[in-house]
C-alpha positions, 0 to 999 in steps of 0.5 A: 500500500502506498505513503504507509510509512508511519508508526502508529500506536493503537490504544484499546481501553479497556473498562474495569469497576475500579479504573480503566487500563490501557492496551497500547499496540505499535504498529509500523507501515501505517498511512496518517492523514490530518487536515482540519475541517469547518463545523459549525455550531451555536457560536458560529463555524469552528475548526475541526481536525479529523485524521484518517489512517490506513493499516495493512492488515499483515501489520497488525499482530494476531487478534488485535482488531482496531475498535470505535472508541479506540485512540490512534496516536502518531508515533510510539507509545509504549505505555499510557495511564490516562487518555487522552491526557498521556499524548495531549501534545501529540497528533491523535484521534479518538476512533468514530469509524472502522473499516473493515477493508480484509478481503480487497486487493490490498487488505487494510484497515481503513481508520477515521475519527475527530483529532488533536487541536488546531492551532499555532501546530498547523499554521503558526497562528493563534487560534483566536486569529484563525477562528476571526478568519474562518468565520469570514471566509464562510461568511464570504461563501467559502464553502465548509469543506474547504474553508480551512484549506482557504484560512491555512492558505491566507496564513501563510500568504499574509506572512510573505505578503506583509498583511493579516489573515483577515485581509488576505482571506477577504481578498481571495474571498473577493476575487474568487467569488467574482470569477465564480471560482471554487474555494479550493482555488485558493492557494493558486490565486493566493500565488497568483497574489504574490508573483503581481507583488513580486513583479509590481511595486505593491503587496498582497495586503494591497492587492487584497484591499482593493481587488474587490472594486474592480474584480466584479467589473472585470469579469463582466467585461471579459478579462481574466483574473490573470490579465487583471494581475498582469495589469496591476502589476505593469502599472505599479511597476510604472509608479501607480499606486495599487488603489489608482490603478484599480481604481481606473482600470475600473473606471475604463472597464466600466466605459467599455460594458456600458459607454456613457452617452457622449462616446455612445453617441460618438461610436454610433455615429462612426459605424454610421459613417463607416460605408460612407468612408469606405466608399469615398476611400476606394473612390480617391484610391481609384481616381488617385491611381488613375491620375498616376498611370496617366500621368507618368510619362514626362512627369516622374519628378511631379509625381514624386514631390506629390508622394512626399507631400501626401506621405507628410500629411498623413504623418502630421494627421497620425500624430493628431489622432495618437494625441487625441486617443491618448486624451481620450484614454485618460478621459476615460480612466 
């Protein structure tokens, strides 16, 4: 079986009149699993770690079978007094599911139940901090079953992008649920986050406030959340603050899923226009070839001073409309 590298340690209990005692069975080659998982109850979502472990059935000695209410401890134990005081610092889980997997292609025990705490162990942040942040990341629609992942995530970014986890989770939050991505998406946008700091002259924290303006509107107007990064951090590279450059990109995202009625009127009235200048173009094409074959005997010199003068008109009125189009860009940002 693959990733059974661990050692375990399986404690039975076993009830008397006056105390209980303790079997302790070590057992070698096992798989471990923790993660931590969102529950919610009366005071709102809190983590919860499970743990799961596979036993290769060859691995366990003769007539001990693992039980509901056993406890299954990472590591070895050689003996145990009191449970689950004995390995309270270690990972363990107090055993709610057995399955019993003897007669498949790879015979095992497949085990399951609520584990040790969540906390600083896990992320290396306070447990007060991280319940703050779950409860807003399921409050912002992260889903439960990925939640943690989400806030684990939010930790780690926050630390290497100079912000809190609660800002960090509020900015995935944000950018996810405007793309309708899934919360398991995190960690990818989360990098995605930090290469625009890398890259930019801004930081997680920063993208993370201000993401939210703009994201919405981006997504309706087609661009990726990958373009909007790339453009964040072309900007700010360019000495334009985080919040500027959201703020306008906006704002010509806007003008381009809903002009305002001056370029409305302005883009109808060129489309109207457009088979009337083509017509015109294509008639002065003709007529100017024309006048040119006609009069190429004896009058090359003519012709070519005319070029040069056609040629110098055209540059001065392109400089008029790169003018002109680079105000109306900053109109509109």
């Amino acid at each position: 079986m693959l990733a059974c590298t661990e050692t375990v340690t399986l404690v039975h209990p076993v009830r008397g009149d006056d105390a209980d005692h303790y079997i302790c069975t070590v057992i070698r080659g096992a798989s471990w699993y923790r993660k931590a998982v969102a529950a919610l109850d009366g005071d709102g979502a809190k983590p919860v770690p499970i743990c799961k472990a596979r036993v290769p059935a060859a691995h366990l000695p003769a007539g001990v079978v693992p039980e509901e209410g056993d406890y299954l401890v990472r590591g070895v134990l050689a003996e145990v007094q009191r449970a689950p005081a004995d390995f309270a610092g270690r990972e363990y889980a107090l055993l709610t599911a057995v399955g019993d997997n003897r007669r498949g292609r790879f015979p095992h025990w497949a085990l399951s139940g609520g584990g040790s705490g969540w906390g600083s162990s896990d992320t290396g942040a306070g447990a007060a901090e991280l319940n703050e942040a779950l409860y807003s990341a399921i409050s912002s629609g992260a889903d439960t079953g990925h939640a943690v992942d989400l806030v684990a995530v939010a930790v780690k970014a926050a630390r290497g992008g100079f912000t809190d986890t609660e800002t960090a989770v509020d900015g995935l939050t944000s950018a996810l649920n405007a793309y309708a991505m899934e919360t398991a998406d995190a960690e990818g946008l989360a990098n995605k986050f930090l290469v625009t700091q890398n890259l930019g002259k801004t930081t997680f924290g920063a993208l993370a406030g201000s993401i939210g303006n703009v994201a919405p509107t981006a997504n309706a107007a087609g661009v990726s959340v990958d373009e909007l990064l790339a453009s964040v951090a072309f900007l700010t590279a360019n000495g334009i603050g985080t919040s500027e450059a959201m703020t306008g990109m906006k704002a010509a995202l806007s003008n381009i899923i809903k002009p305002t009625g001056e370029a409305g009127k302005l883009a109808e009235g060129i489309v109207e226009t457009l088979p009337e200048l083509a017509q015109t173009g294509t008639d002065f094409i003709l007529q100017l070839a024309q006048s040119i074959i006609d009069g190429l005997p004896g009058m090359v010199p003519a012709a070519v001073q005319t070029i040069a003068s056609l040629v110098e008109q055209i540059t001065g009125n392109l400089s008029q409309i790169i003018d002109a189009g680079i105000q109306v860009i900053v109109a509109l940002g």
